[in-house]
C-alpha positions as semicolon CSV with decimal commas, in nm:
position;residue;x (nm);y (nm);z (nm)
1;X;17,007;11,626;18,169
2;X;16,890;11,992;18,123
3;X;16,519;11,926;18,170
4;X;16,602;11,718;18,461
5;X;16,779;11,992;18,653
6;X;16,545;12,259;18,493
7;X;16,280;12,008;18,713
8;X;16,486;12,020;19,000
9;X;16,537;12,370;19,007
10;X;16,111;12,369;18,976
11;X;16,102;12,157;19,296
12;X;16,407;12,316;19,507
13;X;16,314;12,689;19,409
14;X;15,926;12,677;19,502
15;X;15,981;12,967;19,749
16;X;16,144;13,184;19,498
17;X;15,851;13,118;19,214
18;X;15,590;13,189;19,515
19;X;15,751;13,477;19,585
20;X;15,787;13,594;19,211
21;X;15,436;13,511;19,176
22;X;15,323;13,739;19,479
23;X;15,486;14,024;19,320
24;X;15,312;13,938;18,971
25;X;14,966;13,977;19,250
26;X;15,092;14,325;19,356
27;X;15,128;14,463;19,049
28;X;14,805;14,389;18,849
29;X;14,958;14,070;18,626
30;X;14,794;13,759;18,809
31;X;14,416;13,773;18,930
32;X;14,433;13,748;19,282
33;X;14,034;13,580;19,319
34;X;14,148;13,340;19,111
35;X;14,496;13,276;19,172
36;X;14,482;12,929;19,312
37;X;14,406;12,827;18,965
38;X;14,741;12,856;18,865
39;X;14,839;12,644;19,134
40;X;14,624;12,372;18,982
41;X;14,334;12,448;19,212
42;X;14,010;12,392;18,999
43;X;13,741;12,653;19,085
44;X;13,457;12,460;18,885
45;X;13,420;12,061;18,900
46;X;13,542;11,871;18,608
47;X;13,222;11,758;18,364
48;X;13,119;11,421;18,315
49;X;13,293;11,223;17,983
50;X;13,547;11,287;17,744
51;X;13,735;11,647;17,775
52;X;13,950;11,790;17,520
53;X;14,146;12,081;17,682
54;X;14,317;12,395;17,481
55;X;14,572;12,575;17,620
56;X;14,660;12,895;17,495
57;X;14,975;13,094;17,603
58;X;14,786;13,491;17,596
59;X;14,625;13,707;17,379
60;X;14,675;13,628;16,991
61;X;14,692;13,275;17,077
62;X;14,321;13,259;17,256
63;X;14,161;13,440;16,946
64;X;14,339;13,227;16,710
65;X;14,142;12,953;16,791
66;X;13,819;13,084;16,901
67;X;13,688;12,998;16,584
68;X;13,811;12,581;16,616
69;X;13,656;12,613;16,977
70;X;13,318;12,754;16,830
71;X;13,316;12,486;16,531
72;X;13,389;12,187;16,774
73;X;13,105;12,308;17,017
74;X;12,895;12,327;16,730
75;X;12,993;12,028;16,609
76;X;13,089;11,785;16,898
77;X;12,834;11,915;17,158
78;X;12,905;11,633;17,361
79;X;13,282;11,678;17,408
80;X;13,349;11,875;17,702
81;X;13,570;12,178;17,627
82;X;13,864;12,315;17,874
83;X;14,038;12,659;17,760
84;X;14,353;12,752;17,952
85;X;14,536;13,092;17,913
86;X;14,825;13,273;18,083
87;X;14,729;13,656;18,117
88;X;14,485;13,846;18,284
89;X;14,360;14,024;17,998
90;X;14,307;13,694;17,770
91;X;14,088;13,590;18,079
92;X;13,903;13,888;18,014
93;X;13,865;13,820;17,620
94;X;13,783;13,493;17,696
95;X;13,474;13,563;17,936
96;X;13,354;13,772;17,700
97;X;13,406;13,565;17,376
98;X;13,412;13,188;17,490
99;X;13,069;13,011;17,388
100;X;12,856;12,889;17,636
101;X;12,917;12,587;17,798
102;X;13,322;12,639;17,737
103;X;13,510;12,585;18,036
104;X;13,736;12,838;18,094
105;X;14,070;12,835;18,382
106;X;14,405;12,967;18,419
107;X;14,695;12,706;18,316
108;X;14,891;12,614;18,588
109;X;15,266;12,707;18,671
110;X;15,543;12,490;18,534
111;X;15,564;12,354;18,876
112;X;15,521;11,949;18,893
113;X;15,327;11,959;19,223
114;X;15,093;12,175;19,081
115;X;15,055;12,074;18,719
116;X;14,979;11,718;18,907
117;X;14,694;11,898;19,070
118;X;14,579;11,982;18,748
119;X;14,586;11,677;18,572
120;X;14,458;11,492;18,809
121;X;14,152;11,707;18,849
122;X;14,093;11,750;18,476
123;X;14,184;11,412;18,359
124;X;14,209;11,536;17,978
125;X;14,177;11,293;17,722
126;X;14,293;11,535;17,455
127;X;14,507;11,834;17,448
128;X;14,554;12,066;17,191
129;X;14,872;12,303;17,257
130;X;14,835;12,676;17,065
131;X;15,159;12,812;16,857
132;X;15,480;12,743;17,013
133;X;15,485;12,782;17,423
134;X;15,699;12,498;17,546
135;X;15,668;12,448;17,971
136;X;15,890;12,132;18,003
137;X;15,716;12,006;18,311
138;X;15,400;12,022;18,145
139;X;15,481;11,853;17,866
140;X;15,639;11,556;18,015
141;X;15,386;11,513;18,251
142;X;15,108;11,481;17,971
143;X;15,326;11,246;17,771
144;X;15,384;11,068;18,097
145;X;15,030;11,021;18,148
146;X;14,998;10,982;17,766
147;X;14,750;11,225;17,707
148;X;14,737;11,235;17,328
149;X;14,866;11,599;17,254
150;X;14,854;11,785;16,909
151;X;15,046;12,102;16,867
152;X;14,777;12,355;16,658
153;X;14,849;12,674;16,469
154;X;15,260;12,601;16,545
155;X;15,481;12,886;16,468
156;X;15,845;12,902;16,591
157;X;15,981;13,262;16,573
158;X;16,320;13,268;16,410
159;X;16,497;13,403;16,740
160;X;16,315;13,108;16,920
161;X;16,430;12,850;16,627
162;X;16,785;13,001;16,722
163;X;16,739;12,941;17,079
164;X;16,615;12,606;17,049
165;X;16,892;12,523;16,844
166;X;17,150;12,583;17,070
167;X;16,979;12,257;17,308
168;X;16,867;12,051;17,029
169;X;16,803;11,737;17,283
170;X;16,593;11,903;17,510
171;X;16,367;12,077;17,252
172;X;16,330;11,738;17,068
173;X;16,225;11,527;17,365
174;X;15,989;11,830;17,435
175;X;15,883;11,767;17,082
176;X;15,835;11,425;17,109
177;X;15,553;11,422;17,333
178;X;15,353;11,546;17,019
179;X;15,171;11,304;16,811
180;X;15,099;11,597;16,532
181;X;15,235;11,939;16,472
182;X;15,016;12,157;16,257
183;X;15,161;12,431;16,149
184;X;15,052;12,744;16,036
185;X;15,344;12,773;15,701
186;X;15,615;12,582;15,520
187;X;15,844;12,764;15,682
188;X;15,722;12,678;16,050
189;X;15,722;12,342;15,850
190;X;16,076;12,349;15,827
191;X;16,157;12,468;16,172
192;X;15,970;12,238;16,339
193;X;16,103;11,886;16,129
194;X;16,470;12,046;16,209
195;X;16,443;12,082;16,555
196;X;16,300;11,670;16,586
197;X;15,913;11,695;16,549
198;X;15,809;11,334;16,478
199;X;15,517;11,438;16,286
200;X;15,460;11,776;16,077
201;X;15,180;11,915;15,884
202;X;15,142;12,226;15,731
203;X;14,728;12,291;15,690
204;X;14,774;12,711;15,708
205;X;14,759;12,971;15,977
206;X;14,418;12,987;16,170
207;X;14,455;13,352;16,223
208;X;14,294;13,344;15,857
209;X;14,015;13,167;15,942
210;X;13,865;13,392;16,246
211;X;13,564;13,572;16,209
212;X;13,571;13,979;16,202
213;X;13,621;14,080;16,584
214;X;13,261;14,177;16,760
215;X;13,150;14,503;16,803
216;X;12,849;14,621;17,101
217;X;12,638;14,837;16,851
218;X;12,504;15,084;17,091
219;X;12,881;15,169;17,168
220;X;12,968;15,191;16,814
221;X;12,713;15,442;16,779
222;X;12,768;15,668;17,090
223;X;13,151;15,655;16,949
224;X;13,085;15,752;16,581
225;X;12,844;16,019;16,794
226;X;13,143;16,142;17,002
227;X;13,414;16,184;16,673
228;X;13,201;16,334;16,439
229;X;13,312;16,389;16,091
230;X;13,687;16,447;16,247
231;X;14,004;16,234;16,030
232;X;14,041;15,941;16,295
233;X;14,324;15,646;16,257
234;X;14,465;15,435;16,578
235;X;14,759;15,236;16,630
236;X;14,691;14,927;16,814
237;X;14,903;14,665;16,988
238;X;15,135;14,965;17,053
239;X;15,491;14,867;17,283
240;X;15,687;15,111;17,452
241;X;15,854;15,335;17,235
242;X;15,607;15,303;16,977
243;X;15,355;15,565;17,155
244;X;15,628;15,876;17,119
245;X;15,631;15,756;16,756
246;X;15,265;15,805;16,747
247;X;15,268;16,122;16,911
248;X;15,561;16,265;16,720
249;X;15,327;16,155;16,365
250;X;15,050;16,337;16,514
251;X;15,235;16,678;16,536
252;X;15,342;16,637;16,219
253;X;15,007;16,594;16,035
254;X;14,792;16,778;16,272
255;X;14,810;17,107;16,123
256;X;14,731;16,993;15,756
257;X;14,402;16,766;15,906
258;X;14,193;16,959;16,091
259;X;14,039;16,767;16,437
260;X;14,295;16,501;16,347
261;X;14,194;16,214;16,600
262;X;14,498;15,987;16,710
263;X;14,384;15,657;16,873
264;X;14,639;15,427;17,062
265;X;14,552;15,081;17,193
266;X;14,851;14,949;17,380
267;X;14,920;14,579;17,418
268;X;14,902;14,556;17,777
269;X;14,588;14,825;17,851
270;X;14,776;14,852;18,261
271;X;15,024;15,070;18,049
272;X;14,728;15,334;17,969
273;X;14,794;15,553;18,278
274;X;15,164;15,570;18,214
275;X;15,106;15,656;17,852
276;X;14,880;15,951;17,950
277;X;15,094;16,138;18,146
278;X;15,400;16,120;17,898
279;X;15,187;16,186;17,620
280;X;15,055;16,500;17,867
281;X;15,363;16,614;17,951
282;X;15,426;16,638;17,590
283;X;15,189;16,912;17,601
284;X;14,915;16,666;17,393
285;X;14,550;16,678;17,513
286;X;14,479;16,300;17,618
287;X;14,150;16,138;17,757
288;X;14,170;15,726;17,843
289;X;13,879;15,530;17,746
290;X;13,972;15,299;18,129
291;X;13,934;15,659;18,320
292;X;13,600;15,730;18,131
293;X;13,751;16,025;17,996
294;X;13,522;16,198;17,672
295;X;13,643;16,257;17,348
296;X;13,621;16,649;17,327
297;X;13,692;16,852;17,029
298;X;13,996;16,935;17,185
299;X;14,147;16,588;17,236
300;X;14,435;16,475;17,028
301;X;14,511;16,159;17,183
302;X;14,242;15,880;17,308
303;X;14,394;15,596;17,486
304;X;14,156;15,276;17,451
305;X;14,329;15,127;17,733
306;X;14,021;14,868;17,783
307;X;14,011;14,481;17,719
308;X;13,828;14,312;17,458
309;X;13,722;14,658;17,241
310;X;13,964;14,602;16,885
311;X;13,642;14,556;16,683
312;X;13,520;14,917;16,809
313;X;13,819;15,104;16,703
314;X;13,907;14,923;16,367
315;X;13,524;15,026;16,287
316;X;13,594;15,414;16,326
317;X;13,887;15,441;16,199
318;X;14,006;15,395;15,808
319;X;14,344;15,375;15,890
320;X;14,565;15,164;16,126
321;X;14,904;15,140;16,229
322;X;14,994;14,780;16,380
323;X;15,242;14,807;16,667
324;X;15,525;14,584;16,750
325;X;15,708;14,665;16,458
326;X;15,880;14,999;16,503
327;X;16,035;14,830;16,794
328;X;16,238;14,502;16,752
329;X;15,920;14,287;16,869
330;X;15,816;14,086;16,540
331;X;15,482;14,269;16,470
332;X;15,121;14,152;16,575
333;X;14,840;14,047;16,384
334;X;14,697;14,274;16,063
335;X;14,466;14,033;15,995
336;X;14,167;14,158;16,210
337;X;14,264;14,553;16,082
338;X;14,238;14,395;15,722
339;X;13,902;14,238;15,793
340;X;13,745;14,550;15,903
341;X;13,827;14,741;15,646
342;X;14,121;14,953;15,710
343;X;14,448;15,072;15,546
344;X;14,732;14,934;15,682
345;X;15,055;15,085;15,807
346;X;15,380;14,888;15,970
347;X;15,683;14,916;16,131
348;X;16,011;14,702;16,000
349;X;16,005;14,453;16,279
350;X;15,724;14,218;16,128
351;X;15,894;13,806;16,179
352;X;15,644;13,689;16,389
353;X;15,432;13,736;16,102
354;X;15,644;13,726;15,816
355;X;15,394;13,490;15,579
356;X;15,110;13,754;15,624
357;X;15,313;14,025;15,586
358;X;15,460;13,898;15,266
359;X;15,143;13,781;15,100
360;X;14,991;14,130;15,223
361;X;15,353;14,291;15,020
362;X;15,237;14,111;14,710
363;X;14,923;14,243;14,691
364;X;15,020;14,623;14,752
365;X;14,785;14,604;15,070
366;X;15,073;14,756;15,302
367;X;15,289;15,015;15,350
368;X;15,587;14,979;15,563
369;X;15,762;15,283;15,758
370;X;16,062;15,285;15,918
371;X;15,992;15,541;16,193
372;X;15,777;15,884;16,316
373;X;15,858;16,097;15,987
374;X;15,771;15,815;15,736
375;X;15,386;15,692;15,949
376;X;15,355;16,069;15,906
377;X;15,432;16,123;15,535
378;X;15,230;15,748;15,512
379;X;14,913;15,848;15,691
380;X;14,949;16,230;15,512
381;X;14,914;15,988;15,182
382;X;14,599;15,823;15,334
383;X;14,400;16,089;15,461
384;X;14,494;16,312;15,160
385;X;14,339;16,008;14,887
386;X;14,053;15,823;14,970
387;X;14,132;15,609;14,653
388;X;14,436;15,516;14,812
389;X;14,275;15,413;15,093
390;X;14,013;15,208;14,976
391;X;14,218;15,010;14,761
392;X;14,424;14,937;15,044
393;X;14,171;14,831;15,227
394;X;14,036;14,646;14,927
395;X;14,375;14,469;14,882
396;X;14,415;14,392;15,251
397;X;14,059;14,235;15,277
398;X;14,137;14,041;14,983
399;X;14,400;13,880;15,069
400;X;14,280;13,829;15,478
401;X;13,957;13,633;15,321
402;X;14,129;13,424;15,092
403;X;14,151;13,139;15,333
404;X;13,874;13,085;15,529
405;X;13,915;12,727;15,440
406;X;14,162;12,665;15,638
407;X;13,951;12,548;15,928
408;X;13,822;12,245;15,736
409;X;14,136;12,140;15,716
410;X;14,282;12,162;16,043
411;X;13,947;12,004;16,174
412;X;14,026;11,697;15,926
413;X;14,383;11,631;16,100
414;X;14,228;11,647;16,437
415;X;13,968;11,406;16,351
416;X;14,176;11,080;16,368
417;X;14,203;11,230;16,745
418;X;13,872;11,387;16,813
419;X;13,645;11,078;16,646
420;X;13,756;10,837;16,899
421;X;13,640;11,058;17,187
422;X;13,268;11,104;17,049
423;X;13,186;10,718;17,108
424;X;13,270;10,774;17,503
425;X;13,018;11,061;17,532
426;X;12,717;11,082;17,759
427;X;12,430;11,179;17,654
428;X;12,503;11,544;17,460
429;X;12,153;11,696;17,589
430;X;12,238;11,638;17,947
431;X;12,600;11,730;17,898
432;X;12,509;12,049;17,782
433;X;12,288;12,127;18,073
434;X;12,575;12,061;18,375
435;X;12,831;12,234;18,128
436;X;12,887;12,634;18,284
437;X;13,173;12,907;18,237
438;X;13,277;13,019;18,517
């Protein structure tokens, strides 16, 4: 009944989501050029053979599986590959990062007119869902065209697990239309058997198996060039709130670490502007990376409020902070931070990631802080003791290496779904050739 009237209310409201939609345009959180893709619209033509298509909700979720999308196009060069995201800015990633010949388009609105533009126009014969976003209408429209579909890196959050809970029919008919769930720990496991997932497997989180996040050299260069030998940590994947935290850790340390650098990467880089002048008014100096805005020996704040540019930052800095967690959020990924090297800092808030976090604990790899004065007295510690650092650093690397294997794995339980497809495939040479990203 409640994904029948949450249908209904799909079909009945269409003015109201177009309107909502337009006003997503205005401010900078749809891509206008290519909005009709989320109404289903295709902007390339779909390729010849078998397709498998990967939707991933945003950000985290498209890097997650970067590495299963380069190992199958490695692998299966004649399966045609479709990657879907949500956001503007994993768009951006994903032109950037995407290997060639990947297909790449926005997902389409839960909306069953235009998901049925979609489908039709894609015809997928495989679709692999990332981590835990649930669109009913989509959902039931693959099952309905029984599409197989395989649920990949799962994670249910424990505030979703509550929320699901409270309309356990829906969210198991939703999870019915999966013939696997992989997900990425026990716990997830658990969640997902609980709330009537017909098949569960627990192969490990992907977010372990992704390769350290690119760098362009030239840049890395002309920013080592531009900091000098000044003390340098950043704070990425920063919400609001968290930036006054930074700033207020800043003060605090300044005077004891001469040229301190602060760098802050927020989550959503439109925020950069907005950060600038509060940070200014503050009486901070501030340049942003998006205005073109130089480092000068002056600067105490540098806003990397640019897309696709992590690996630059965790390469100048020894020390990061990883946002989301001084504010009731659930924490983002340390894993890339750890690969690169750096000494980790946290906020509280971490359940989104609570497996990392804990095997990260065990290892003495991470220090958590419970607000401004304690990331002060923690980075203080860190710049003060190179030892410290490095076997932080050491520790964190350690343990974010430690399953590469993970991969393998995964790519065994898709096989059963993936082999079948192989046998319908044109010729892979000549596939190749009409495959092109848009």
């Amino acid at each position: 009944m409640m994904l029948a009237l949450y249908r209904a209310t799909a079909i009945l409201g269409d003015p109201l989501i177009r309107a909502f939609f337009a006003r997503r345009r205005r401010r900078g959180r749809e891509d206008p050029a290519r909005f009709p893709e989320r109404r289903g619209v295709p902007s390339v033509a779909r390729p010849a053979g078998a397709l498998a298509w990967i939707h991933a909700a945003s950000v985290g979720e498209a890097i997650s599986v970067l590495c299963l999308i380069e190992r199958l196009r490695r692998e299966r060069p004649g399966l045609s590959l479709l990657v879907t995201t949500g956001t503007v800015t994993s768009a951006a990633i994903m032109a950037e990062r995407l290997p060639r010949g990947v297909i790449h388009q926005y997902a389409p609105i839960d909306h069953p007119a235009w998901i049925g533009r979609f489908l039709d126009h894609w015809k997928p014969d495989l679709a692999l869902w990332v981590e835990s976003e649930f669109w009913p209408n989509l959902l039931l429209a693959i099952a309905a065209r029984r599409i197989p579909l395989v649920l990949v890196n799962a994670r249910i959050s424990p505030r979703s697990f509550r929320g699901w809970t409270r309309v356990p029919r829906a969210i198991a008919r939703l999870l019915g239309c999966f013939s696997l769930c992989l997900a990425q720990s026990e716990a997830d496991g658990e969640k997902l058997v609980a709330l009537g997932a017909p098949r569960v497997r627990v192969p490990g989180n992907l977010k372990f198996a992704a390769p350290s996040l690119p760098v362009d050299e030239a840049e890395l260069r002309r920013m080592r060039e531009a900091i000098g030998d000044r003390p340098v940590w950043i704070a990425i994947s920063t919400h609001p709130g968290e930036e006054t935290a930074v700033a207020d850790a800043h003060r605090r340390i300044a005077a004891n670490h001469a040229g301190l650098l602060s760098v802050i990467v927020p989550r959503h880089p439109g925020r950069g502007s907005g950060i600038a002048q509060e940070l200014a008014a503050a009486e901070l100096k501030v340049a942003r990376r998006a205005a073109n805005e130089p480092i000068r020996p002056e600067t105490d704040i540098y806003i990397a409020d640019t897309v696709g540019e992590l690996g630059l930052f965790y390469r100048v800095a020894e020390i990061a902070f990883i946002g989301g967690s001084l504010v009731p959020h659930g924490g983002q990924n340390m894993l890339e931070a750890a690969k690169l090297g750096c000494a980790i800092l946290q906020g509280p808030h971490t359940a989104n990631f609570a497996e990392i976090v804990a095997e990260m604990n065990a290892a003495g790899a991470v220090e958590t802080v419970a607000d401004s004065a304690a990331l002060a007295g923690g980075l203080g510690r860190l710049l003060r003791d190179p030892a410290l650092r490095q076997a932080r650093s050491a520790a964190a690397a350690a343990v974010a290496t430690a399953k590469e294997g993970i991969l393998d794995t995964v790519l065994d339980e898709l096989a059963p779904f993936l082999d079948p497809l192989d046998r319908r495939q044109p010729d892979a040479q000549a596939t190749a050739c009409r495959h092109a990203r848009p």
